[in-house]
C-alpha positions in Angstrom: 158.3 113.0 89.7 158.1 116.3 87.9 161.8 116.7 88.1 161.6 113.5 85.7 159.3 114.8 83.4 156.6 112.0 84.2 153.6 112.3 84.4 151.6 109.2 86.0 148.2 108.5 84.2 148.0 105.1 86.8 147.4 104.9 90.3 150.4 105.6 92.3 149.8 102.0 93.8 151.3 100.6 90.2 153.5 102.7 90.0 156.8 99.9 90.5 154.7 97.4 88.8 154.8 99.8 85.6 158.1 100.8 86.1 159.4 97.3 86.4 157.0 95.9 83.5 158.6 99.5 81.4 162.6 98.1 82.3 163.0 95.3 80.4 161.6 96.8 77.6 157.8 97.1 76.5 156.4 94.2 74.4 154.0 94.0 72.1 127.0 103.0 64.2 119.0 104.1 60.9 118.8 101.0 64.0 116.3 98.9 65.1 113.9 100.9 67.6 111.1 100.5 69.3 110.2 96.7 69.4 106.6 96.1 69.6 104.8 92.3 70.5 104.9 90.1 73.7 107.4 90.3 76.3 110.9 88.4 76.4 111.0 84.6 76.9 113.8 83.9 78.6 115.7 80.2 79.5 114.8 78.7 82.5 118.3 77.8 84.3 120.4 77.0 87.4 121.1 80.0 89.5 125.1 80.7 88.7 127.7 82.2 91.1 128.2 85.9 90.9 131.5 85.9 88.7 134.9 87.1 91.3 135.6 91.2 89.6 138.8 91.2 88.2 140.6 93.7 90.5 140.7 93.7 93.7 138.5 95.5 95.4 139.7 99.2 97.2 138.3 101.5 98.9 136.2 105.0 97.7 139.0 107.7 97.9 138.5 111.2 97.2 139.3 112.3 94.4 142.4 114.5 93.5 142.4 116.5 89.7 145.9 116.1 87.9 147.0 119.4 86.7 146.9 120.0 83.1 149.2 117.6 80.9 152.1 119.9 79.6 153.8 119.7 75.8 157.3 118.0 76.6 156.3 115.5 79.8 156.8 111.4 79.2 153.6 109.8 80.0 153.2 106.4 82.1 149.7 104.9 80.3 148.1 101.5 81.0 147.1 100.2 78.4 143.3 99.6 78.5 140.6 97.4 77.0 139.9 98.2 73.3 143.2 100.4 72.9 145.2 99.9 70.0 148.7 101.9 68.8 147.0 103.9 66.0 144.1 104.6 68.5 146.2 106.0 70.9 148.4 107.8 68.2 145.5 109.6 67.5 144.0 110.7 70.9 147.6 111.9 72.5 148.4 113.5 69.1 151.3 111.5 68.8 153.0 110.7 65.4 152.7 106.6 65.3 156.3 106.3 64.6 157.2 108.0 67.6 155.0 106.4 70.0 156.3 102.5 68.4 160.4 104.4 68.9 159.7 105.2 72.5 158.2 101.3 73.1 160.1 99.1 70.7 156.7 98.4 69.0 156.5 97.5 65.4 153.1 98.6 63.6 150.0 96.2 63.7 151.7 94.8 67.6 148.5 93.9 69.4 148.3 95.9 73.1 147.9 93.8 76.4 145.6 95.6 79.3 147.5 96.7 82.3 150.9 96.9 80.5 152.4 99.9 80.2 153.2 102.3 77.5 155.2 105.6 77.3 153.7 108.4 75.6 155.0 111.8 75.1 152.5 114.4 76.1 151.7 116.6 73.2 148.0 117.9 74.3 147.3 120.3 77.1 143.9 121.7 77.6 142.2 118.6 77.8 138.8 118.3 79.8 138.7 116.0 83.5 140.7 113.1 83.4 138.3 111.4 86.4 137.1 108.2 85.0 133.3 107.4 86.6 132.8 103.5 85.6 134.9 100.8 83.9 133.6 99.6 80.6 132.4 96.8 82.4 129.8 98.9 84.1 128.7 100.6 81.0 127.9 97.6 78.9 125.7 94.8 79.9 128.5 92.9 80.5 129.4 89.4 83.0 129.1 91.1 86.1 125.9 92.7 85.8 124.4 88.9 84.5 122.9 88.1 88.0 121.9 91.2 89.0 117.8 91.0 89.6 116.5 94.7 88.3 113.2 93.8 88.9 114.0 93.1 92.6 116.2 95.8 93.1 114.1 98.4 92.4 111.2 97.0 94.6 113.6 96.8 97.4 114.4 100.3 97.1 111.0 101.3 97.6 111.4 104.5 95.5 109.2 106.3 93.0 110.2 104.0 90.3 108.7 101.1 92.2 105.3 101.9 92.0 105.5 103.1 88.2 103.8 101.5 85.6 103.5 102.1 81.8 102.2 100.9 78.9 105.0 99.6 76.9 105.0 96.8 74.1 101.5 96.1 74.4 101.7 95.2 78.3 101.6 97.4 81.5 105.0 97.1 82.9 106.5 98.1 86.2 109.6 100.8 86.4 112.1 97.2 87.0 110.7 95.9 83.6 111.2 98.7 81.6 114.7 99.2 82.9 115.4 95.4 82.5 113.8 96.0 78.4 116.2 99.0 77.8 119.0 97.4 79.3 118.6 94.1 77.2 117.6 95.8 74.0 120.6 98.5 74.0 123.4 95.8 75.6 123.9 98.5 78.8 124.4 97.7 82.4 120.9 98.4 84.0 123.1 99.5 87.4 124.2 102.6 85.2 120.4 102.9 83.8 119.2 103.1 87.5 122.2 105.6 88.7 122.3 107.9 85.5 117.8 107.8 86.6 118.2 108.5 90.3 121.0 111.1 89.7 118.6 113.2 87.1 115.1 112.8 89.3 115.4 110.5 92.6 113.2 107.7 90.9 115.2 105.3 92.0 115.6 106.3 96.2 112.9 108.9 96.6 109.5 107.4 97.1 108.1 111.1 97.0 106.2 112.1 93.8 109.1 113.4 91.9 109.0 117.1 90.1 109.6 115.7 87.1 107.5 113.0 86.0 107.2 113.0 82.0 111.0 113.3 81.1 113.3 111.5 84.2 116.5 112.0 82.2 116.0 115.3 81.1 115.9 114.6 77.8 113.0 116.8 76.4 111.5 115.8 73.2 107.4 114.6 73.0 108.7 111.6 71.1 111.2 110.1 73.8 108.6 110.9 76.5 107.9 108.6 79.7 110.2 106.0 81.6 110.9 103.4 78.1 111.8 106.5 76.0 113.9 108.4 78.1 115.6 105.0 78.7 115.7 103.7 75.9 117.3 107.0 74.0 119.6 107.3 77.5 120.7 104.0 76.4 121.3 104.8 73.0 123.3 108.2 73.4 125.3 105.9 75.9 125.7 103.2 73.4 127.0 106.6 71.0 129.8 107.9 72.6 131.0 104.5 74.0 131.6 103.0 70.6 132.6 106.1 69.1 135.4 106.4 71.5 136.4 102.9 70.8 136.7 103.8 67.1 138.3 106.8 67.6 135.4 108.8 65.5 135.1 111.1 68.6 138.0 113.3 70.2 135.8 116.5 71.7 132.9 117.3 73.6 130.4 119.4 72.1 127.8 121.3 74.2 124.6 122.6 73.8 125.9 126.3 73.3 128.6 125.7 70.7 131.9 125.2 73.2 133.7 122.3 73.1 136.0 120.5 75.5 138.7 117.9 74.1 138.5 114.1 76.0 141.2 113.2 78.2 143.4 111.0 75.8 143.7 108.4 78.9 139.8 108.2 80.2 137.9 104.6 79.3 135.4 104.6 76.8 132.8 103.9 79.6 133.8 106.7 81.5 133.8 108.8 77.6 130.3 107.4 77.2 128.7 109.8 80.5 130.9 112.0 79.5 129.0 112.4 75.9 125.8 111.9 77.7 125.9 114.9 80.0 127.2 117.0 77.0 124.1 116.2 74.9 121.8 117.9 78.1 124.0 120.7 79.9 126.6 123.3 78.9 130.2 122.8 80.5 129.1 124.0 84.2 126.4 121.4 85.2 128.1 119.2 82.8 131.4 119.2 85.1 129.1 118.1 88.3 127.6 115.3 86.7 131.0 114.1 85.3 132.9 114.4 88.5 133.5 112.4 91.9 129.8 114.1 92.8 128.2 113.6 89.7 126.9 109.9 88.5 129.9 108.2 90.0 128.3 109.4 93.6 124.9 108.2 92.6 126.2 104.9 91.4 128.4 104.4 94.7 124.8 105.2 96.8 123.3 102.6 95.3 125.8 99.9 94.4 129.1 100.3 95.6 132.1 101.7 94.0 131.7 100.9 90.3 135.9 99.8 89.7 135.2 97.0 92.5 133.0 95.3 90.2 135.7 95.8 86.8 135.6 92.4 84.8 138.5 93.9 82.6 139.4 93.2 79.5 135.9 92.9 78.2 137.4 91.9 74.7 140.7 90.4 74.6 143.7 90.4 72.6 143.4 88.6 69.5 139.3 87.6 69.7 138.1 85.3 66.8 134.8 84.7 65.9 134.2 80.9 65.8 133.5 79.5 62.8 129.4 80.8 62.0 127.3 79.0 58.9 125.0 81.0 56.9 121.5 81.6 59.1 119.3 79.6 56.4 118.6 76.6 54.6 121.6 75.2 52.7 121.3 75.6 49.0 118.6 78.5 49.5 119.4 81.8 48.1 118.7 84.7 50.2 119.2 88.4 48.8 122.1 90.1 51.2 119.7 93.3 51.6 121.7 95.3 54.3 125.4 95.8 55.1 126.9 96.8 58.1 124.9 98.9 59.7 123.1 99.7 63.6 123.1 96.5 65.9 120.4 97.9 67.9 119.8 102.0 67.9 121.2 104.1 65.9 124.0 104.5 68.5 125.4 101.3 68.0 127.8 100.7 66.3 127.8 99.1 62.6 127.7 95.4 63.9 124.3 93.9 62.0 123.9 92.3 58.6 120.8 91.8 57.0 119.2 88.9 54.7 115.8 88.7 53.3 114.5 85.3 51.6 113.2 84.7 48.5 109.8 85.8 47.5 107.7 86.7 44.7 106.1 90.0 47.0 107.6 93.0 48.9 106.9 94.4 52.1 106.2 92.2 55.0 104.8 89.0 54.0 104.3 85.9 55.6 107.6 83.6 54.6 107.9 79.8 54.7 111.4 80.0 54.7 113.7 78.9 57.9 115.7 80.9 59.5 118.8 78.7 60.7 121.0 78.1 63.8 124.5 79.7 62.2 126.0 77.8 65.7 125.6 75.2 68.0 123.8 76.9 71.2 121.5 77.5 74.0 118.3 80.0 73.4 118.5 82.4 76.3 116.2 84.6 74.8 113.0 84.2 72.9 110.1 86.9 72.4 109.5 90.3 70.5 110.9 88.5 67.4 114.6 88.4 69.1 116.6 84.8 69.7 119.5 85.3 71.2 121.8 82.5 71.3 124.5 82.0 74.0 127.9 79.7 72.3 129.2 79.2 75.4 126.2 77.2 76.9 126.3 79.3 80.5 122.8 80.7 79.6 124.3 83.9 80.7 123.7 86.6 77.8 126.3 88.5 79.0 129.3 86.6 78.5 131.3 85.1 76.0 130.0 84.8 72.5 126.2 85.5 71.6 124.1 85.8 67.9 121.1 87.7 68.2 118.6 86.7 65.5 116.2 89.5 65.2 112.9 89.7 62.9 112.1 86.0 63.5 108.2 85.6 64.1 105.9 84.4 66.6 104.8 81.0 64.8 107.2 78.7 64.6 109.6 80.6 66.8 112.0 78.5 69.2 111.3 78.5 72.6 113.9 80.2 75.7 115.5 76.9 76.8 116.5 74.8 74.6 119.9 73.5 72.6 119.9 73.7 68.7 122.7 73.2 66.6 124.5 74.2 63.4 121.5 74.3 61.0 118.4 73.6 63.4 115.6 76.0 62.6 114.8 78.6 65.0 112.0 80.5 63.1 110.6 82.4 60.2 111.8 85.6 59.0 109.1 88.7 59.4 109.1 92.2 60.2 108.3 91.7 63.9 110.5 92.6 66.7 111.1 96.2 65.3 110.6 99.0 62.2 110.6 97.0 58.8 109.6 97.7 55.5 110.0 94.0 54.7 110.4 90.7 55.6 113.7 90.1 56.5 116.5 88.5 59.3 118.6 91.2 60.9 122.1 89.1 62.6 124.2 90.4 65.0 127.6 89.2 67.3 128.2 90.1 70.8 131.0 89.1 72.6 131.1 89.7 76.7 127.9 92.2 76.3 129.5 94.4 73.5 128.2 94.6 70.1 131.2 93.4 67.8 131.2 95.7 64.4 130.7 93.4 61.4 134.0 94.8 59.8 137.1 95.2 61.7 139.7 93.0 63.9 136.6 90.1 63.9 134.8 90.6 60.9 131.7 89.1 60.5 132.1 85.5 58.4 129.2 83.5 57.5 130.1 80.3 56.0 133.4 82.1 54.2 131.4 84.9 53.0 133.3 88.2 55.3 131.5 91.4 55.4 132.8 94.8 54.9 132.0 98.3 55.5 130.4 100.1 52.7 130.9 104.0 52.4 128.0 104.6 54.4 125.4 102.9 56.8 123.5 99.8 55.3 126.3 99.4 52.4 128.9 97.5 52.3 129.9 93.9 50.4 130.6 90.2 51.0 133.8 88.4 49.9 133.8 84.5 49.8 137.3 84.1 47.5 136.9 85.6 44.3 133.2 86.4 44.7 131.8 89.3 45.8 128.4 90.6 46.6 126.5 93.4 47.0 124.6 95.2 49.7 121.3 96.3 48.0 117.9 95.4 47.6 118.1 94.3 44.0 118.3 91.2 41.4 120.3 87.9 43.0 122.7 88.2 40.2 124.1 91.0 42.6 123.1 90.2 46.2 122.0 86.4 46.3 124.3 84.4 48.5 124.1 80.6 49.3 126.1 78.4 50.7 126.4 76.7 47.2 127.8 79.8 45.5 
């Protein structure tokens, strides 16, 4: 193949598929931390089949490096979830126009994972190219939605089974603090558990382990215990994941100043432990955790080969939002308070909006106001002032389309279980469930387990009002036509919306 100036960034096992699909022509992140109250509520429901992966599953090979990519060779890419052409423009360092010449692409063509695209190299010098899990793996998507934490980390028998701690006003076991970060932060707890065992043994070693206050190895007093280290593991995760998928993140930056540029053709869940490890070890130790030894050999101890689980793509070409109402009375005003800004931690990406009703005092008062059921749905989740409901009525978090209603408080709050629709109350807005300086609702989209921005491909649209990014975090406006409103907390003249105006 070098004689032809190719370079294969696919398995060798595609390669005629790509060459035959490449013949006839190609075709067209200040969050919400730290939850206090009572423990999730969550729907009482019919045990579901563990969803079929969507590859096939193959066996664990070893691993074999590519050399360096080399100025001047054609590139044979597969198109991946998440991808698009100005994307990849940017991470091979290719002008756009001469990546949609060499694929008879016009500008704004959507991309289709698994076809092929030809990219001429232009990088060299780029850092491993050895992708650890699909994206699947990293978020909590479909395929992690049966897996029982709780009773997988009893089974094992290690360290982490016999932990308790004192989180959210409960003593919890290791399982259910795992489980907490995992549902708070939208990431696969099998990647929680083998990111854990891989930095201390919790998971397999039922030995006392030699580090017991700070399991990642994240070491700052206030991240400290099992919940923080997960829940700021989670976080970082969350970071480099989403920032890959925006393309806001090309290098790696270590701990003593050096930097390593991302492999243009790695996944963004494979970017994401990549941008973990760099935010703990310089480039040596960061290497071994990133290789076919590293994580990837912890997660294949304990679950398997990661890629035989893939549920790929986890957002798919041309996604819509379906048609969402405004979350409150109709013909109430609410003050839009908050623009796009941190779904969860500050990690996450820019995918929450924020309302506050009307009231005559600040700070976090009692309201008699109703927060509303933007959708028909099933609650899946109820507790720590979170509702999450699930659109497509599987009572399965992870998949498909879900609104997470966060802020709503105990009294009043609807219970795990049951079907509302458009307009149903499903609770008051407060300043539970998270750090608030007011009374307020804080509304977020996921689709498949990933935190859809509230600007972008899908934007956010509440009852015709679309949001859009401000010039920083918690900025941002709200079109409906001609109108437009403001993010701020100031007079209604600038940021009261209705579903009359």
């Amino acid at each position: 193949m070098t004689s032809l100036r190719i370079r294969l960034l696919i398995p060798a096992v595609l390669l005629l598929a790509a060459v035959l699909a490449c013949t006839g022509g190609a075709t067209g992140t200040g969050g919400h931390v730290t939850p206090v109250g009572t423990a999730y509520a969550t729907a009482t429901l019919p045990a579901f089949p563990t969803p079929e992966p969507s590859r096939t599953p193959t066996p664990t090979v070893a691993f074999t490096p590519l050399a360096p990519l080399s100025p001047g060779e054609t590139l044979l890419y597969r198109i991946q979830s998440g991808d698009t052409l100005d994307l990849l423009a940017q991470r091979f360092a290719v002008p756009l126009a001469d990546l949609l010449s060499l694929n008879n692409l016009a500008a704004g063509d959507a991309l289709t994972p698994d076809e092929i695209l030809f990219i001429p190299a232009r990088l060299d010098g780029n850092g491993p190219d050895f992708k650890i899990v699909p994206d699947s793996e990293l978020v909590y998507s479909l395929g992690a939605a049966g897996f029982d934490t709780v009773r997988f980390v009893e089974e094992r028998g290690g360290y982490l089974a016999g932990y308790r701690e004192y989180v959210r006003g409960a003593m919890r076991s290791g399982g259910e603090i795992v489980q907490m970060a995992a549902l708070d932060n939208s990431i696969n707890p099998r990647i929680l558990l083998a990111i854990l065992d891989y930095q201390s043994g919790w998971v397999s070693n039922s030995q006392d382990p030699a580090e017991k206050v700070y399991p990642i190895g994240y070491r700052n007093s206030a991240r400290n215990g099992l919940f923080g280290q997960l829940d700021w593991l989670a976080d970082t995760l969350n970071l480099g994941y989403y920032r890959w998928r925006d393309g806001s993140v090309s290098a790696i930056d270590f701990p003593d100043g050096t930097q390593q540029r991302i492999h243009p053709a790695l996944n963004s869940g494979s970017v994401a432990v990549q941008f973990l490890f760099s935010r703990l070890y310089n480039e040596q130790d960061w290497a071994q955790a990133v290789g076919p030894q590293g994580v990837y050999a912890a997660y294949n101890a304990l679950f398997g080969n990661p890629f035989d689980k893939a549920f790929d793509p986890l957002i798919p070409k041309g996604l819509t939002q379906p048609d969402l109402a405004l979350p409150f009375v109709p013909g109430r005003e609410w003050l839009f308070i908050s623009g796009p800004h941190a779904a969860w931690e500050p990690g996450s990406p820019w995918a929450a909006l924020d309302f506050a009703p009307p009231s005559m005092e600040g700070g976090c008062v009692k309201s008699d106001e109703w927060v509303t059921a933007p959708v028909a749905g099933l609650v899946v989740r109820s507790g720590d002032g979170v509702v999450v409901l699930d659109l497509d009525g599987d009572g399965r978090e992870q998949s498909g389309w879900d609104i997470v209603l966060q802020h709503i408080a105990t009294e009043g709050r609807v219970p795990a279980g049951r079907t509302v629709e458009v307009g149903d109350p499903v609770g008051h807005p407060s300043c539970e469930g998270g750090r608030a300086t007011g009374t307020h609702l804080h509304i977020v989209r996921k689709f498949n387990g990933e935190w859809i921005p509230a600007d972008g491909p899908a934007p956010f649209n509440l009852g015709g009002w679309v949001a859009h990014f401000g010039a920083r975090e918690y900025k941002g406006t709200m079109t409906k036509g001609s109108d437009t409103i403001i993010a701020c907390e100031c007079s209604a003249e600038v940021s009261g919306i209705s579903s009359d105006r």
